[in-house]
C-alpha positions, 0 to 999 in steps of 0.5 A: 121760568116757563109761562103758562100756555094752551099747547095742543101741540102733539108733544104734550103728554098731558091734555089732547092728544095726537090720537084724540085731535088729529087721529094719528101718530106724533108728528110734530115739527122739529125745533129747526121746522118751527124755525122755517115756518116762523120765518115764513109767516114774519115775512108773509105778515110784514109784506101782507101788512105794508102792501094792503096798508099802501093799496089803502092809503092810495084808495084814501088819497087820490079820488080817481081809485074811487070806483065802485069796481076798486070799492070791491077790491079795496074790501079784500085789501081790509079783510087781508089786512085784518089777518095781518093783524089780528091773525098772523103775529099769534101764529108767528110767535107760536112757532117762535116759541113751538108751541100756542101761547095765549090759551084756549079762547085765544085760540078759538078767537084766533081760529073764527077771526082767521076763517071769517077774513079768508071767507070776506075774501073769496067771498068778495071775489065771487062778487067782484066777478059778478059786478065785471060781468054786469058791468061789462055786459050791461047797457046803462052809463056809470052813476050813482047806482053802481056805488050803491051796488059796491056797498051793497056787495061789500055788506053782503060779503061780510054778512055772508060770510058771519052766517057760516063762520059764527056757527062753531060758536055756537056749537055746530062744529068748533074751532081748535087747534090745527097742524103742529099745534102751532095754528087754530082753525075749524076742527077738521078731524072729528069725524062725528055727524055735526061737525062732518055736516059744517066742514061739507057746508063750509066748503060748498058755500065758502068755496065751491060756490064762489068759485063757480060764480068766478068761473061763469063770470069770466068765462061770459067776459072771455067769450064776450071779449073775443067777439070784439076782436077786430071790431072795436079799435085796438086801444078800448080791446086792450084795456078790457083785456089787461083789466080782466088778466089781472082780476084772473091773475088774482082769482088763480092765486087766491086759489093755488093758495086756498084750494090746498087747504081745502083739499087737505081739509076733506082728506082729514074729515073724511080720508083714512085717519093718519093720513094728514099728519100734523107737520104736514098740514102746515104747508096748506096752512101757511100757503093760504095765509101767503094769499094776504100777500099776492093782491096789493102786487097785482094791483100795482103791477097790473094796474096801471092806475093803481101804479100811476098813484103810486108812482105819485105817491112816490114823489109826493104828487097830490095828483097821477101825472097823465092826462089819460085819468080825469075822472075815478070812473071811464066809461068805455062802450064797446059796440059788437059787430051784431049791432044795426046799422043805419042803411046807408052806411051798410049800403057804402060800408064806410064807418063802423062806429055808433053814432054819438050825438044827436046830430049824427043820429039825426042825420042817419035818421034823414038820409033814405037809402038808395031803391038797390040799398033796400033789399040789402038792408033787410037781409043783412038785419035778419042774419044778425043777432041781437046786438050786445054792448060791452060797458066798462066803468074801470080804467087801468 
């Protein structure tokens, strides 16, 4: 006996059809192409499930990931895991059985829970690049603020992210089925004004403009860690470079994954109808669920703090086993060849490091520079710019 069910499925002879839904012809998946999707998001469920929940345990578990940096990261952990959890055994089991299985409002649910963690989650990116940037090219030492500054983005991520997935709610737009009938998101085929409006607004706002945040961010951040090439010694340049390569990596997936959806979703507001058939908008689709994936694999590979807790976690330590972690925030400052230096040292050219106590201060402070010195001294300050520090709370 078949159980009742919500099947927008393009099969359906009764109900929605292909023509009204999508604006095109059948197109659905074969029994075998429902097989190979349900196969793929069991696996991308199960590995988005295990990898967040250990990237979560080891935050809880070893005070040294408590940054306000790893604040941030942990806040796409939990978004990412909430899809694992509340998003992908329903599409899972939908292909299973080829067609949805917990009715209309299960597939609206479905749709806004789904929309709203993918946007926590570009949406946390676009803020963890603002925060490397302010935090790198900033002057103040680690406190108490820069906790303060993480809740504070995390807080606006999500209601950022309310604002402009509640609004189908509400009438702007709708949530509905998608592809094969399979998964539920924003209604993208309608081609009436209101919901036209909401997809131009959704993309702009929950992916355009975050993604130019990510790109100013970094690219600043590339520009200010090229200035310090053979200034700095080679240790302080190599962290900031391995955190930054793997806060890069991350963005490119999320966005390799993402971006084809977004792409297929325009072509289907706005292209010739037909064009994206059903069966082929489950490949963008099941790409952007493959982004709960690649995050946990990047902090452990890329990392080396979240591997050295994870290799402690392995054999049961209570704590990391180096020397090199003694606090859940290093600071690391960085002092650019534009940055004034006492004269006596310009004069002799014998170190080209700041000063870091009060006793070395004072006694640049004292020594009064040779009469030859002098000139030098002035030129040299008036072919510098303005000194930049580059300020690092996060060690990998």
């Amino acid at each position: 006996m078949a159980l009742p069910s919500f099947s927008p499925s393009c099969s359906e002879s009764g109900g929605v059809t292909c023509s009204q839904q999508y604006g095109t012809e059948p197109g659905n998946l074969s029994p075998s192409g429902h097989l190979l999707v349900a196969i793929f998001l069991g696996i991308i469920g199960s590995l988005g499930f295990f990898s967040n929940l250990l990237v979560l345990v080891l935050f809880c578990q070893y005070r040294v990931l408590r940054s306000p940096i790893n604040m941030l990261l942990m806040n796409i952990s939990l978004s990412d895991l909430m899809v694992c959890i509340l998003g992908t055994p329903f599409s899972f089991a939908a292909s299973t059985q080829g067609q949805w299985l917990i009715g209309e409002a299960g597939c609206v649910w479905y749709g806004f829970v789904n929309t709203l963690f993918g946007t926590v989650s570009l949406v946390s990116l676009a803020v963890l690049s603002y925060e490397r940037y302010c935090t790198m090219l900033g002057s103040t030492e680690a406190d108490v603020t820069n906790y303060k500054k993480a809740w504070l983005g995390i807080l606006v991520s999500w209601v950022y992210s309310l604002f402009w997935t509640l609004p189908p709610l509400f009438g702007w737009s709708s949530y509905g089925p998608e592809g094969p009938g399979t998964t539920c998101s924003v209604n993208w085929h309608s081609r009436d004004a209101i919901n036209t409006s909401y997809i131009v607004c959704l993309f702009l706002f929950c992916l355009a403009l975050p993604f130019f945040v990510i790109v100013y961010c970094y690219g600043r951040l590339l520009v200010a860690i090229k200035q310090i090439s053979g200034v700095t010694k080679a240790t302080a340049r190599t962290r900031e470079q391995r955190v930054l390569i793997m806060v890069i990596v991350m963005v490119i997936c999320f966005l390799l994954c993402w971006l084809p959806y977004g792409i297929m979703a325009l072509i289907a507001t706005f292209g010739r109808p037909g064009l994206i058939t059903p069966s082929a908008s489950i490949i963008p689709s099941v790409l952007a669920k493959s982004s709960t994936v690649y995050n946990p694999i990047i902090y452990i590979f890329l990392n080396k703090q979240f591997y050295r807790c994870f290799i402690a976690l392995l054999h049961c330590s209570s704590a990391p086993q180096t020397s090199s972690i003694k606090g859940s925030s290093k600071t690391t400052k960085i002092c650019l060849a534009t940055r004034k230096l006492p004269e006596n040292q310009i004069c002799n050219a014998a170190s080209s490091k700041c000063p870091t106590s009060e006793e070395d201060k004072n006694s640049t402070a004292n020594t009064k520079p040779a009469p030859h010195c002098q000139e030098e001294t002035k030129t040299w300050h008036l072919q510098q710019k303005p000194s930049v520090i580059l300020v690092a709370h996060y060690t990998p």
